[in-house]
C-alpha positions in Angstrom: 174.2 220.0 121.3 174.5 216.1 122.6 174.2 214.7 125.9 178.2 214.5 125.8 178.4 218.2 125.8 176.3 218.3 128.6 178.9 215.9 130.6 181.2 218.5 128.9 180.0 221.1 130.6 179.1 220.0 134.1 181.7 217.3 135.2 184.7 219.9 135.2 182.2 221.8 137.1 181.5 219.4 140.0 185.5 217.9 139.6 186.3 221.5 140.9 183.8 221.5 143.6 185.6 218.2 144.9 189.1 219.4 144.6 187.9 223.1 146.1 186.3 221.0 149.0 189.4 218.8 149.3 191.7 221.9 148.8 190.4 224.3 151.6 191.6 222.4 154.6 195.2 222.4 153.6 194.9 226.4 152.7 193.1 227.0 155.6 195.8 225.4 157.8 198.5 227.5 155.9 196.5 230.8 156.7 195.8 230.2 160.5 199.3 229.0 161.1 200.7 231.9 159.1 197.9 234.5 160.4 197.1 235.7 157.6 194.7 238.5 158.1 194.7 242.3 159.1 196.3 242.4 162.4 195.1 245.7 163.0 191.0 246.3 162.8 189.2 249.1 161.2 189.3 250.6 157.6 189.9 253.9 156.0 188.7 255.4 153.0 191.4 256.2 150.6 191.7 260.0 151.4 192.3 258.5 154.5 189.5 259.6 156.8 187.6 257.1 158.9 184.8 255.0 158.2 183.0 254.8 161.5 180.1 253.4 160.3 181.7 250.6 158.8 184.0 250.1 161.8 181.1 249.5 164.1 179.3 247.2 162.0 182.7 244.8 161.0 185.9 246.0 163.0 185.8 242.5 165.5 185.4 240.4 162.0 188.3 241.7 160.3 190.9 240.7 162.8 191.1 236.9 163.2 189.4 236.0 159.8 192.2 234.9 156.8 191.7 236.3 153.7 193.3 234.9 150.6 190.3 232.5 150.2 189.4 233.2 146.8 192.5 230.6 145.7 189.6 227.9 146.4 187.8 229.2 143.2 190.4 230.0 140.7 193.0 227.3 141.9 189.8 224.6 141.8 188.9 225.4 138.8 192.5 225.6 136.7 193.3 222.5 138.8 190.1 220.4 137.0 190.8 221.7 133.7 194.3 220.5 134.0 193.0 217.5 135.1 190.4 217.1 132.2 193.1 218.1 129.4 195.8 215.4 131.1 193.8 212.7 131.3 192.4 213.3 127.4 196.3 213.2 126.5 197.0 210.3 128.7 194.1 208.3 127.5 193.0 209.8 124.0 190.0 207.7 123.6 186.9 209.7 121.9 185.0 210.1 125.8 188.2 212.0 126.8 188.5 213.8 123.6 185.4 215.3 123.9 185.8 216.3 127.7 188.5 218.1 127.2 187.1 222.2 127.3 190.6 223.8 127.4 190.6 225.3 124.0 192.8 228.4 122.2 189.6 229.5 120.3 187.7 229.3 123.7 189.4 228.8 127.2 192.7 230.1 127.0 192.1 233.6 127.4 189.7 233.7 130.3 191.6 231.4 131.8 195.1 233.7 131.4 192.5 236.5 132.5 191.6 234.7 135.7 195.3 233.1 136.5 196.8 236.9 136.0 193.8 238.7 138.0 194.2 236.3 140.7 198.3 236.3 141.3 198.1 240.1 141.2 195.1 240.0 144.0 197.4 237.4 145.9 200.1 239.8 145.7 197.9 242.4 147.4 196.2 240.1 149.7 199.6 239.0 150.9 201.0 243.0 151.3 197.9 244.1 153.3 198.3 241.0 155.7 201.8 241.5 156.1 201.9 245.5 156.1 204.3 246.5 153.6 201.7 248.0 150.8 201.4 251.7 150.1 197.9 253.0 150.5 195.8 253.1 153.6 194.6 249.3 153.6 198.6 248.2 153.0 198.1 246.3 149.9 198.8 247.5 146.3 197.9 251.0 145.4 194.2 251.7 143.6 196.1 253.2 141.2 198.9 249.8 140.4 195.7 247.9 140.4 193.9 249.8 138.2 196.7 249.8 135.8 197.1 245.5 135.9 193.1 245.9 135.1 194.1 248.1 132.7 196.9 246.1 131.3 194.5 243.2 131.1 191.6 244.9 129.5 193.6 246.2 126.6 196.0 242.7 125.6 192.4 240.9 125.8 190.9 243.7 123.7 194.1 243.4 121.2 193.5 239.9 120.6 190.3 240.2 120.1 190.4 243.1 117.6 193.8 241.4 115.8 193.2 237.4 116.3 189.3 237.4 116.2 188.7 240.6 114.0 185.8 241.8 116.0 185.3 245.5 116.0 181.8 245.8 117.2 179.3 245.2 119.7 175.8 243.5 119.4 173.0 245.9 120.5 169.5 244.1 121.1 166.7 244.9 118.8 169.2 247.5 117.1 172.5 245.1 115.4 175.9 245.7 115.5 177.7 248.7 116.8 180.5 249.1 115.1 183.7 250.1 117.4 186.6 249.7 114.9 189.9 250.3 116.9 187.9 251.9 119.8 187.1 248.5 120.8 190.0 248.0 122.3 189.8 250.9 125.0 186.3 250.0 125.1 187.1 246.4 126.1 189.6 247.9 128.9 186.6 250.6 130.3 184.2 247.7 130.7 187.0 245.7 132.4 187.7 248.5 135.4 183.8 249.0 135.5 183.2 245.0 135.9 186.3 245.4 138.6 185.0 248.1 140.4 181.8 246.3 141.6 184.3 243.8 142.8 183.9 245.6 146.2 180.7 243.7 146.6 183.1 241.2 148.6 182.3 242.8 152.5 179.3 240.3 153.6 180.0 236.7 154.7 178.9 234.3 151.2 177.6 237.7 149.5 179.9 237.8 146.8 180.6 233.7 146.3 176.2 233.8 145.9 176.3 236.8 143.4 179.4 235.6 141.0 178.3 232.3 141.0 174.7 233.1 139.9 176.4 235.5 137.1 178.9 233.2 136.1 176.2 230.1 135.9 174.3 232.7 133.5 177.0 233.0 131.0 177.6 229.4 131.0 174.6 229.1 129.8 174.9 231.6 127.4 177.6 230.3 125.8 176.4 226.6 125.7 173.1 228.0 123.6 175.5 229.4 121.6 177.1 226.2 120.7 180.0 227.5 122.4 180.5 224.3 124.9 184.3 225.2 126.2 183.3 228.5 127.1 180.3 227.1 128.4 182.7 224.7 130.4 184.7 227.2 131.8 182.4 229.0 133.2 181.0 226.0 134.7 184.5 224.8 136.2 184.6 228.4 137.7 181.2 228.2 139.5 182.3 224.7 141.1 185.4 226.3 142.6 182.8 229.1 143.7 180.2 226.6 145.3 183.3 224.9 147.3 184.2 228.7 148.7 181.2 229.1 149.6 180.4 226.3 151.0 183.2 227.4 153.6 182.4 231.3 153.3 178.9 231.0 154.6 178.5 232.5 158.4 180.7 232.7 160.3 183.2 232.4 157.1 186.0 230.2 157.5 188.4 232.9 155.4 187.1 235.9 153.0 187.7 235.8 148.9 189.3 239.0 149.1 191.6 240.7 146.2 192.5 237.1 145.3 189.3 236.2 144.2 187.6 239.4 143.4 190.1 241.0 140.7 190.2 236.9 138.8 186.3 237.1 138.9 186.0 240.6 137.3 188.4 240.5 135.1 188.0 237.2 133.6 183.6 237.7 133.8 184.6 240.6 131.6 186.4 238.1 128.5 183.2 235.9 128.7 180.9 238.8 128.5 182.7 239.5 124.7 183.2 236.3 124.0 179.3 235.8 124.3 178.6 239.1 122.1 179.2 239.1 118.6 181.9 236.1 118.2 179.0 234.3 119.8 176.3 235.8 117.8 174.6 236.4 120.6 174.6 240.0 123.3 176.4 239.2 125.8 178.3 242.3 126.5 174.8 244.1 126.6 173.1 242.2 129.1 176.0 242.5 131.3 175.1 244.8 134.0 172.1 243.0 133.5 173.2 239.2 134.6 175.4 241.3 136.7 173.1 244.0 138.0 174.2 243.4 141.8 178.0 244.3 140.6 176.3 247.4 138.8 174.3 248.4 141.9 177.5 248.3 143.8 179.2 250.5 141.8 176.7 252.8 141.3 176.0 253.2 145.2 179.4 254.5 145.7 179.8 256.9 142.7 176.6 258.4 144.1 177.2 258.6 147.6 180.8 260.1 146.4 179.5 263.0 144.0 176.7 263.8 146.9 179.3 264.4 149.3 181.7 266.8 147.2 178.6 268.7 145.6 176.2 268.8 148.9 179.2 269.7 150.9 179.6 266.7 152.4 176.1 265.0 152.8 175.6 261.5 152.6 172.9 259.9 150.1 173.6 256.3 152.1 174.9 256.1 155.6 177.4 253.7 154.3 178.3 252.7 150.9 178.6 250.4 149.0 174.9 250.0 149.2 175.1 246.6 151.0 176.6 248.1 154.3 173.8 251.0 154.2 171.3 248.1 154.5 173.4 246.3 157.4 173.7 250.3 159.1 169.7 250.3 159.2 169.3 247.4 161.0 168.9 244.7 158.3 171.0 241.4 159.6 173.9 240.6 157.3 172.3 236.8 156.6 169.3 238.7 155.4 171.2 241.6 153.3 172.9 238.2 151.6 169.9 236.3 150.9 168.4 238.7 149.0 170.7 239.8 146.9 171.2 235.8 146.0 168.0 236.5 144.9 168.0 239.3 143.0 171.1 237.5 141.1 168.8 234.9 139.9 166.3 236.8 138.6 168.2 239.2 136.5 170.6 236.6 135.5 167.0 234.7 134.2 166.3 238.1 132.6 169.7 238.5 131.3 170.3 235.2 129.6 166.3 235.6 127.8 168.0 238.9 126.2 171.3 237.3 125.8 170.0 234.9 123.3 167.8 236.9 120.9 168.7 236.5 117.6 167.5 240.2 116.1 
């Protein structure tokens, strides 16, 4: 590791910070003028019964607020890479050379996996808005999301198990578990499990806070791990992040939404392998971890859904996810964000530690 792979890692990272910063007035324009946002407030839970609770704590912000926001991250950050690998082939001197982190072995596929997870949230950001989906919110389907995660999970899973030959998983203080062709489903289960605590997105700067503390985790990681494009990437990915949220704090400007959420998740998902054994390190284990707010997330609703159909109907939270239970008991919403900024930090100190011991 050199001082060059430091400037490696963290100029793409602030180069998408500027371009995010310089990018959200023009998309910000675009969704005003175009109104892009629910035009009718309220939710429904997919069964389609109301959420009264949630109503009363967010129906005035959902009308009037874009969404779509989450282009800032992911367009910010393939926009500086692009950048970075056109001005090392305009100008191939050995400082360019070296900046360049957009790498087949490395970049490629997280960057597919972000590029693909954010067109398809676009897709649904742009049905709810406009009203022509076919579930309750009137974006895509769970289920034709599910399936794209699906989809996802199992070509990134393919290469790995056909391109890279890894058919295992590093387990700390026990070795390698060894998957063979199950890795593949395997790789698609963790994907709709990483997804699924993409629902963290409901506070103002709660989600841009949590992913970038996760994502900053794995970048360093995978720069211990001498893998410096990875490292990169993940880097470029937080810049976008800090510029979202630099506009996403309250009141938030526009919400990351679908967009944002489904590129996160999926692509956070390739990095956590890519930091396991092709990295030598355990970066698939320490994943809900680094990412123990997603984890909690998840976990609140599976909970608060299996109490109601077994305890006919009795709620464990008054809301869930868990982050709306804490809003419903009086917690303010800046508070309910600050501390789970803080609880990324820690287990993402925690996670990297375990990420990187070599036994």
């Amino acid at each position: 590791m050199t001082v060059i792979d430091v400037i490696k890692v963290l100029a793409p990272s602030s180069l998408a910070f500027i371009i995010g910063i310089l990018l959200t007035p023009i998309l910000t324009n675009f969704l005003y003028k175009n109104e892009m946002w629910k035009k009718k407030a309220g939710k429904k839970q997919m069964d389609g019964s109301a959420t009264p609770v949630f109503d009363s704590l967010h129906k005035e912000k959902e009308v009037g607020t874009p969404k779509m926001g989450g282009l800032v991250i992911w367009v910010s950050a393939f926009l500086a890479g692009t950048l970075v690998w056109a001005i090392s082939k305009l100008a191939p001197t050995d400082q360019f050379l070296k900046l360049d982190f957009v790498s087949r072995s490395q970049t490629w596929l997280p960057f597919g996996a972000l590029i693909i997870g954010g067109l398809t949230g676009l897709v649904d950001d742009f049905m709810e808005v406009k009203g022509n989906g076919d579930h309750v919110a009137g974006g895509l389907s769970l289920k034709k999301r599910l399936s794209v995660v699906t989809l996802i999970g199992l070509l990134s899973g393919a290469w790995f198990y056909f391109k890279l030959s890894v058919v295992s998983v590093a387990i700390p203080f026990f070795g390698q578990l060894h998957l063979g062709l199950f890795f593949i489903p395997a790789f698609a289960i963790v994907m709709i499990a990483i997804y699924s605590g993409g629902v963290i997105d409901g506070i103002d700067g709660l989600a841009g806070g949590v992913f970038a503390s996760i994502l900053a985790a794995y970048s360093i990681v995978a720069f211990f791990q001498h893998q410096i494009d990875l490292s990169a990437f993940c880097a470029v990915v937080v810049g976008g992040l800090l510029a979202f949220l630099w506009f996403n704090i309250p009141p938030a400007r526009f919400y990351m939404s679908e967009t944002g959420s489904m590129a996160l998740t999926v692509s956070l998902t390739v990095v956590a392998f890519m930091t396991d054994t092709l990295g030598g390190g355990h970066g698939l284990s320490v994943l809900p971890i680094i990412a123990l707010p997603l984890v909690i997330t998840t976990l609140s609703n599976i909970l608060q859904n299996t109490s109601k159909k077994f305890r006919r109907g009795k709620k464990i939270f008054h809301i869930a996810p868990v982050h709306h239970h804490f809003e419903a008991v009086g917690w303010p919403a800046y508070k309910v964000t600050m501390r789970y900024w803080i609880i990324s930090v820690v287990a993402a100190g925690i996670g990297i530690i375990l990420a990187l011991i070599r036994v």
